[in-house]
N, C-alpha and C positions, 0 to 999 in steps of 0.2 A: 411483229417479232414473234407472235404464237405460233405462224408455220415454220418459222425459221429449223431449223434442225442445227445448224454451226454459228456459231456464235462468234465476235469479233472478240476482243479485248473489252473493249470499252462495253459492248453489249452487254457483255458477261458480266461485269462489275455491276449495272445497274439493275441486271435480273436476280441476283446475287443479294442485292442489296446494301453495295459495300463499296467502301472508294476503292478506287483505283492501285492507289498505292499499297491497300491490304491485298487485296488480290495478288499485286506483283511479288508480294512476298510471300505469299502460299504458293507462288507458282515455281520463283524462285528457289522453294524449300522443299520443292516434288510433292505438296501436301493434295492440290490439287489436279485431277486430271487436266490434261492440255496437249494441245499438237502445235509443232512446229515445220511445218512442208517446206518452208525456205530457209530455217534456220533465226527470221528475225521474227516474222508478224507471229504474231499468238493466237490460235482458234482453240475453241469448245466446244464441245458435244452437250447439249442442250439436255436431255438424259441423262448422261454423266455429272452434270451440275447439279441434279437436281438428287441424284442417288446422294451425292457427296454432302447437300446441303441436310438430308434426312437420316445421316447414318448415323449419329446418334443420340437417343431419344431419353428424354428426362422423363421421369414418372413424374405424374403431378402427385401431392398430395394425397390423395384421394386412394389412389393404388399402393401407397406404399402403405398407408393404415390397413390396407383392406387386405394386405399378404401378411401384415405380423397378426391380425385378429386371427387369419386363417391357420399361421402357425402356429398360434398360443391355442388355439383349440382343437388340429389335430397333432400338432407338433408336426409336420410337415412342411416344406419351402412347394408354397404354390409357383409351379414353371410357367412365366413369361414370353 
């Protein structure tokens, strides 16, 4: 499945990490990318999965102390 480029349904959920049925419901919900060529079966861009699953990033701990120390001593919001 690492060369793969298109991804099944089922592929996709388990690259994903995720059942089936969550998936259906993102796909459902237009949350995540997907192509439909016949109208039934469901494929995925394997890079697109992967942008989707990375697009939003939590600071750990560690960064958010390290932007209020920076702002309480120049008074300044360090950019991200």
């Amino acid at each position: 499945m690492e060369t793969k480029k298109v991804l099944t349904f089922e592929e996709a959920a388990n690259y994903m990490g995720m059942s089936k049925s969550c998936l259906y419901k993102l796909t459902s919900q237009k949350i995540v990318p997907h192509y439909k060529p016949t109208g039934k079966m469901i494929f995925f861009d394997k890079d697109e999965l992967e942008i989707f699953l990375l697009s939003v990033r939590i600071k750990p701990q560690s960064e958010i102390e390290e932007a209020a120390s920076t702002y309480v001593v120049t008074g300044k919001h360090k950019k991200s």
